[in-house]
N, C-alpha and C positions, 0 to 999 in steps of 0.2 A: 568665737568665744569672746568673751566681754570680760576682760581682766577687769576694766577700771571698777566696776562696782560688784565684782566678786562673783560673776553669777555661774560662771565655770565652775569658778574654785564649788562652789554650793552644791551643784548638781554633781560635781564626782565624787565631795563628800557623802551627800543623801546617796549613790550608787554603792560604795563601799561599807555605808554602814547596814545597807541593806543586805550584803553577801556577805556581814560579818555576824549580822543575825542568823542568816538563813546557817550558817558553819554552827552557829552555836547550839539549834535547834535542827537537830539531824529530823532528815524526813523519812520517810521507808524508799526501798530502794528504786519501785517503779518510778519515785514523784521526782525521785533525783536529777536525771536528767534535765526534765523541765524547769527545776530550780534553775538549774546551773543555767541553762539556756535564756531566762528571765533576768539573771543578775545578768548576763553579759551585755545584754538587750539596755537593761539601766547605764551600766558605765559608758558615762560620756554625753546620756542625754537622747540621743539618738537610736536608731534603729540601726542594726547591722546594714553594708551596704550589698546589694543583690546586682549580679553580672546581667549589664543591658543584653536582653533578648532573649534572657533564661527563661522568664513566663511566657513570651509569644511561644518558645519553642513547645514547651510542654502543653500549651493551650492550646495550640494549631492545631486543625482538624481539615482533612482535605477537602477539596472543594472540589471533587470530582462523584459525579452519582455512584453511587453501590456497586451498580450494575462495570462501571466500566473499571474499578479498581482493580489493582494487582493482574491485569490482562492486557495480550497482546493484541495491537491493532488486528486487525483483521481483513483480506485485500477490498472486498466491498466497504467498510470506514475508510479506506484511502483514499476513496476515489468518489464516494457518494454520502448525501447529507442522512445521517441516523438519527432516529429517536433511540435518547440514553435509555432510558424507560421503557419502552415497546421492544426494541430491536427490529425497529423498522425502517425502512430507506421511504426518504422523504421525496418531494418532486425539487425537482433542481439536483443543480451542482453542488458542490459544497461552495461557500465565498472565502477568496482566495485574498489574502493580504499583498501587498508588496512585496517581493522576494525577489534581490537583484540575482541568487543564486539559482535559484530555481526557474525563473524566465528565463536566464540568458541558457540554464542546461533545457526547457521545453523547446524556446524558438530554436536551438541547435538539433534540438531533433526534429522538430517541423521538416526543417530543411533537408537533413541529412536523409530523413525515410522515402523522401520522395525519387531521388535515385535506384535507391533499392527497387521499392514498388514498381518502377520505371521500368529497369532495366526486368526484372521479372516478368511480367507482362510481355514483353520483349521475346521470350524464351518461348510463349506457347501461340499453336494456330489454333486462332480462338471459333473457327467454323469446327473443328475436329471438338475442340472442348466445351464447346456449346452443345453438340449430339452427345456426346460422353456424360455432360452433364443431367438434361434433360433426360438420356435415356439409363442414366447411370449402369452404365456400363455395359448397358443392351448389345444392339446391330450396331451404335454406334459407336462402341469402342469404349475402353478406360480411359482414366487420365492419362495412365503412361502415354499413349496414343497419341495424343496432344500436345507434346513435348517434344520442340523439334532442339533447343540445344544451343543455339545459334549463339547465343551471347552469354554462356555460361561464364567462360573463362572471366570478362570482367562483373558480372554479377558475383559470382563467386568472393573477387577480391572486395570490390565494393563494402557486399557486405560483413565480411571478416575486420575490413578494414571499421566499418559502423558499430560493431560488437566490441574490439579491442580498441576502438579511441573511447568510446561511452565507459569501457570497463576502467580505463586509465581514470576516464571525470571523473566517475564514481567512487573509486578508492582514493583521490586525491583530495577529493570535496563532496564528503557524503551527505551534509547537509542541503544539495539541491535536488533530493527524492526524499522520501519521506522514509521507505523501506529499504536503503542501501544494501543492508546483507542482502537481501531475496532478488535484487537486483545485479547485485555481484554472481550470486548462484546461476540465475538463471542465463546470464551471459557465457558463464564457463560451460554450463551444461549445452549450452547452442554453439560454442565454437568447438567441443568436441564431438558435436555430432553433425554438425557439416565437413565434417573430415572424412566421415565416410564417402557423401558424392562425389565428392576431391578425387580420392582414390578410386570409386568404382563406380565408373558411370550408366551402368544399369537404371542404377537409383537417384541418379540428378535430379528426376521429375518430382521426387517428393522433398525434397530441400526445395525446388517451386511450388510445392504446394503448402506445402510447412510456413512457408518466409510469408503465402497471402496475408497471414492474420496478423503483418505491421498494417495492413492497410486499416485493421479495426486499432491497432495501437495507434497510429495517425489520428482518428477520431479521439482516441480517450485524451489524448492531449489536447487535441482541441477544444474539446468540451474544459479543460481548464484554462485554457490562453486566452480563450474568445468568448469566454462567459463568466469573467473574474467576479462580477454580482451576483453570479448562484443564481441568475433568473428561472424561474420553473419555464420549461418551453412552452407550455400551450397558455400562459396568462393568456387574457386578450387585449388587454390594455400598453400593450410594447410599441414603440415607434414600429411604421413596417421592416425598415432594413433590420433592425435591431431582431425584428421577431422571427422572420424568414432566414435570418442567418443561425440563431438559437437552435430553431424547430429541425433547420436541414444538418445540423449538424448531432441533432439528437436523434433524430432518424437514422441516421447513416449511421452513427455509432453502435446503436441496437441492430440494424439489420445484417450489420456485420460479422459483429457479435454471432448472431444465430448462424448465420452462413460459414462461417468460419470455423468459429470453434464448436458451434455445434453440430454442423452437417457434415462439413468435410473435413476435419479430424478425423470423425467415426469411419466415414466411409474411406480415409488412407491405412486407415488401422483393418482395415477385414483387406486391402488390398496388401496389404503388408504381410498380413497372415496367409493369405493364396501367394505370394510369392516363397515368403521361408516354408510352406508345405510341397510347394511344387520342386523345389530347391533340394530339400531332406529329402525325398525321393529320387530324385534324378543325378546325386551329384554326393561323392563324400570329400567334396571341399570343403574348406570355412564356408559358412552361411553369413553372406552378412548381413539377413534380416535377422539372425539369432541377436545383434548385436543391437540396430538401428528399433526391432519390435522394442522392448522395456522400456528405450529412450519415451519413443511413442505412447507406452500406454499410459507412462505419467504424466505426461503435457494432455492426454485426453482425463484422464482422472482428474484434472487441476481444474482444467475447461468445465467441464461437468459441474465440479465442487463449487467452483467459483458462480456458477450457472444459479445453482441449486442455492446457494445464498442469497445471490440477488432475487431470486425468485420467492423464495419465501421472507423476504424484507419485506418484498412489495406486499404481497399477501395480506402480511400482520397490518401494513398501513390502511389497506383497503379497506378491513373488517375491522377496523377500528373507526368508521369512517370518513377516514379521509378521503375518498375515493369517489363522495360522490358533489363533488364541486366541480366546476366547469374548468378553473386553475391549475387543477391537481393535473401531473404529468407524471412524465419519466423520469 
């Protein structure tokens, strides 16, 4: 404001004689308001002042698609690259930023799963489970059959010990997974249910058959550790090392996959059922496949579910087509 040449003093004069007009000449009552809000606007010359970020906030509009608003992740987005708009899974990984939390929690399980796997492996004679397998469950016997036991006691702790240290990171530092509740869940639901073999060693063989499908969780981590570029596996343009490690570790992750959680799930789930039937028959003790079946039929419902997503991702990508380039993968 400019005392020396009066120019304040002016402008609150012209301010006040304008709200002395506006009083002397009543307006009707809608226009009043807006009077009153115009003289305020005059006094002083200026415009009222407005709180920095009050327009960004009311202007802001999210910058996420339609499609992905007010929804939750989904377990194929966690783990593979989507189109917002299709709802299709694209080839490649997703590309993975820096994350000191998140590398140092995957190479901790890199490492840690390979005892498990280890020592499980350990546990079966693989000529018995090779006829059992191939003949599924023919002349040459079931899984059970194949399970000789030998190293339960420390597989057992092993892996309890794998589930309760990852369930401790997890709740302590849930930002190095993506989905920590479902990962909380799912660790409490697997150390209550290897409590069962614990107790009743009938059923050990299927906590060995249960625990194969870290060997497909081994791969899915892989595919994030060793391919932080999202490179699609089959480009053809990749250094060789670079490409044969991509391609063998996309392979393995898919064949796993299907062997795993989609063959032998199903086929522990109908062995599970001939046991708790032969069991209710023979026996009016506790049944403990009454107890160990439900566990099961939801870890195959998930397997399924999860199946059946990724399956028709791919689909929507193909018939849209992406499908038919020589770069396009898994």
């Amino acid at each position: 404001m400019d005392l020396a040449n009066g120019t304040g003093h002016r402008s609150t004069g012209d301010g006040l004689s304008a709200a002395a007009a506006s009083a002397a000449d009543p307006l009707p009552p809608r226009q009043q308001p807006k009077a009153k809000a115009a003289g305020r606007r005059m006094i002083g010359g200026s415009p009222p002042l407005r709180r920095r970020g009050a327009a960004q906030t009311t202007k802001r509009s999210s910058s996420l698609p339609p499609s992905l608003r007010m929804r939750g992740r989904t377990r194929i987005e966690e783990h593979f690259r989507v189109d917002p708009d299709h709802r299709s899974v694209l080839p490649g990984v997703i590309k993975y930023e820096d994350d000191i939390a998140r590398d140092l929690h995957d190479f901790s399980n890199l490492i840690a799963l390979v005892p498990v796997i280890v020592l499980n492996s350990m546990n079966w004679n693989w000529d018995k489970l090779g006829r059992a397998v191939s003949l599924f469950g023919g002349e040459g016997g079931d899984l059970s059959d194949a399970w000789t036991g030998e190293w339960f006691d420390l597989f057992f702790r092993v892996s309890a010990l794998y589930f309760v240290a990852d369930l401790i990171w997890v709740s302590v530092q849930p930002s190095c997974v993506k989905s920590p509740g479902t990962i909380l869940v799912h660790h409490i639901a697997t150390l209550l249910y290897i409590i069962l073999p614990y107790i009743y060693p009938e059923v050990r063989w299927i906590m060995g058959a249960c625990m194969s499908v870290e060997v497909n969780t081994w791969f899915l981590i892989a595919r994030r550790v060793f391919n932080k570029q999202g490179l699609p596996p089959w480009t053809i343009d990749l250094p060789f090392a670079v490409s044969f490690r991509v391609k063998l570790i996309s392979v393995s992750f898919y064949a796993t996959w299907i062997l795993t959680r989609n063959l032998l799930y199903p086929v522990i789930w109908v062995l599970m059922l001939r046991m708790f039937l032969e069991h209710s028959a023979e026996s009016d003790h506790i049944n403990v496949m009454a107890i160990a079946l439900p566990f099961h039929t939801i870890f195959c419902f998930l397997n399924f579910k999860w199946s059946w997503d990724l399956l028709m991702s791919k689909l929507r990508y193909w018939r849209k087509g992406g499908g038919g380039s020589i770069q396009s993968g898994l």
